[in-house]
C-alpha positions as CSV (number, residue, x, y, z in Angstrom):
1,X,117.7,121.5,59.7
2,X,114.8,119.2,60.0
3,X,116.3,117.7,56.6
4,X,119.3,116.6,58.8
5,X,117.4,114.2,60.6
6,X,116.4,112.4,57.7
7,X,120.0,112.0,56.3
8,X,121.5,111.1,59.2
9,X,122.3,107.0,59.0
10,X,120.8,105.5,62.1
11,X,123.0,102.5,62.1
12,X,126.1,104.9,62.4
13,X,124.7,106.2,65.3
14,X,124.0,103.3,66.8
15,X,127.3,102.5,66.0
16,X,128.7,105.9,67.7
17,X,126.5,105.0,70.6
18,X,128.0,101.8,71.6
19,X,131.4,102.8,71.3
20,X,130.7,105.7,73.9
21,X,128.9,103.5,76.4
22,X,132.2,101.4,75.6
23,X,134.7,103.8,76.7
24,X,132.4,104.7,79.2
25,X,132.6,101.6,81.1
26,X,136.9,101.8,80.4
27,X,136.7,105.5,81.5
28,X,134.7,105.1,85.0
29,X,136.3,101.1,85.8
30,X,140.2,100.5,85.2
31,X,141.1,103.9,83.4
32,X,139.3,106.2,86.0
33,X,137.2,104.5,87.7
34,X,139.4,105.1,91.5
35,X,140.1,109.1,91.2
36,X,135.9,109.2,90.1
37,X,135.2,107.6,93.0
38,X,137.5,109.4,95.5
39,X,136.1,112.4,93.9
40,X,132.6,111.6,95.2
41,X,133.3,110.0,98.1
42,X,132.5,106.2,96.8
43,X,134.3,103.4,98.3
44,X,133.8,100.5,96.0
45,X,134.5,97.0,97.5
46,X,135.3,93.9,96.2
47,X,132.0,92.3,94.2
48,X,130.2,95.4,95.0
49,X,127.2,95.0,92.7
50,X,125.7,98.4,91.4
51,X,121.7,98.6,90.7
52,X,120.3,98.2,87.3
53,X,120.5,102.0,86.6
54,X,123.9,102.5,86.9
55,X,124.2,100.5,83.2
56,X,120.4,101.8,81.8
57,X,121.2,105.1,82.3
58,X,124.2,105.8,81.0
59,X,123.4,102.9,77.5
60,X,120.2,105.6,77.3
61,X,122.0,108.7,77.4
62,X,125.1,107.3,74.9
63,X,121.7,106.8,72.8
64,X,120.7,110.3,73.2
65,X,124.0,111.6,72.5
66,X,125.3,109.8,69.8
67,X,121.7,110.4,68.1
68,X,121.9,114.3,68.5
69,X,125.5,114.6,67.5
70,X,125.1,112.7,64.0
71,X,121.9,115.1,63.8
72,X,124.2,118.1,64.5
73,X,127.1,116.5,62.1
74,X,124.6,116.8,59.3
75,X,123.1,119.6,59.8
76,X,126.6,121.6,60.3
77,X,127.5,119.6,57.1
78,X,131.0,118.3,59.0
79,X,133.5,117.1,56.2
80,X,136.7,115.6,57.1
81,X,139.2,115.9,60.2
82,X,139.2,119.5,61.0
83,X,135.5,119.8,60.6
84,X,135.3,117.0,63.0
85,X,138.2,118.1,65.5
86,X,136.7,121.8,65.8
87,X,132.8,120.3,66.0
88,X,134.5,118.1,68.9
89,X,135.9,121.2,70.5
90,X,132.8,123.4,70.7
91,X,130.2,120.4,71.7
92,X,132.7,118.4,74.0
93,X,134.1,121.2,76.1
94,X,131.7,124.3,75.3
95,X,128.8,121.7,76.3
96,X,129.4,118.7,77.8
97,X,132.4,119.3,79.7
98,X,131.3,123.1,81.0
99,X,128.0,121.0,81.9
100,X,129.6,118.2,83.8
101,X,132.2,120.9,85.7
102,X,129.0,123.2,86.8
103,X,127.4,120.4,87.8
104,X,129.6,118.8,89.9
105,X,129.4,122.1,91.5
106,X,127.3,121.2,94.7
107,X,127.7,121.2,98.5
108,X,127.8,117.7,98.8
109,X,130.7,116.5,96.2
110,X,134.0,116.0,98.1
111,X,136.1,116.9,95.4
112,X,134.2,118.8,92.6
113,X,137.1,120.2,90.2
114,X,138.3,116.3,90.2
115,X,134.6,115.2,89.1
116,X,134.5,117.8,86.5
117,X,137.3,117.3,85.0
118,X,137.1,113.4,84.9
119,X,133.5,113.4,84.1
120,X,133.9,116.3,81.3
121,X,136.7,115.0,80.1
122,X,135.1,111.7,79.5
123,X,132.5,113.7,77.4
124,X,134.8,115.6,75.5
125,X,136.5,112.4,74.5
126,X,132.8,110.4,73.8
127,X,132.2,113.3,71.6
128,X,135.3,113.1,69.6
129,X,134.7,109.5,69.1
130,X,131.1,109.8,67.8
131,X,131.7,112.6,65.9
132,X,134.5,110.6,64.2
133,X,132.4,107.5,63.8
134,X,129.9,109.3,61.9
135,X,131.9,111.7,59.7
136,X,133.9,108.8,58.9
137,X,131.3,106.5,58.4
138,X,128.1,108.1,58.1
């Protein structure tokens, strides 16, 4: 496992990382950006500026995420599109999306099972598109 780490090619993860910080600025802006925000109650106005966080955050965790799926990728040993596709299935909805869906799971979210599935779905799709980056490319 800790061999993994060593074999994994950075620069493909990097790669994998932008591209889901990417889609996540598509996802939560035109694509889904209005049903997110019904879904927790945001009302975004016209020039609305959001604080610094709202783009750190996110560029940190694509990092994170991108690093410990090309990890994963080579320590599972994924080869090819049905490697890729079933590694996408187990991390994107038996983790991230069951993650985002519980989480969206408190008192105070108007609409949680429209959170969840926007939020989880963005993950599960995020996932799919690392994963591919780095099986492809890595």
């Amino acid at each position: 496992m800790i061999e993994a780490f060593g074999a994994v090619n950075w620069w493909v993860a990097a790669l994998g990382a932008l591209a889901y910080f990417v889609l996540g600025a598509l996802w939560f802006s035109p694509l889904f950006g209005r049903v997110w925000d019904r879904a927790v109650g945001h009302e975004r106005r016209p020039g609305e500026r959001f604080p610094v966080s709202y783009y750190v955050v996110p560029l940190v965790s694509s990092i994170a995420i991108a690093a410990a799926t090309a990890w994963l990728v080579e320590a599972v040993g994924l080869d090819g599109f049905w490697d890729g596709a079933l590694f996408t299935v187990a991390l994107g909805v038996g983790v991230a999306a069951a993650v985002s869906v519980t989480n969206a799971m408190t008192p105070n979210m108007r609409h949680p099972f429209i959170y969840g599935a926007v939020t989880g779905a963005y993950h599960f799709v995020g996932i799919g598109l690392v994963t591919a980056i780095v099986v492809t490319l890595g």
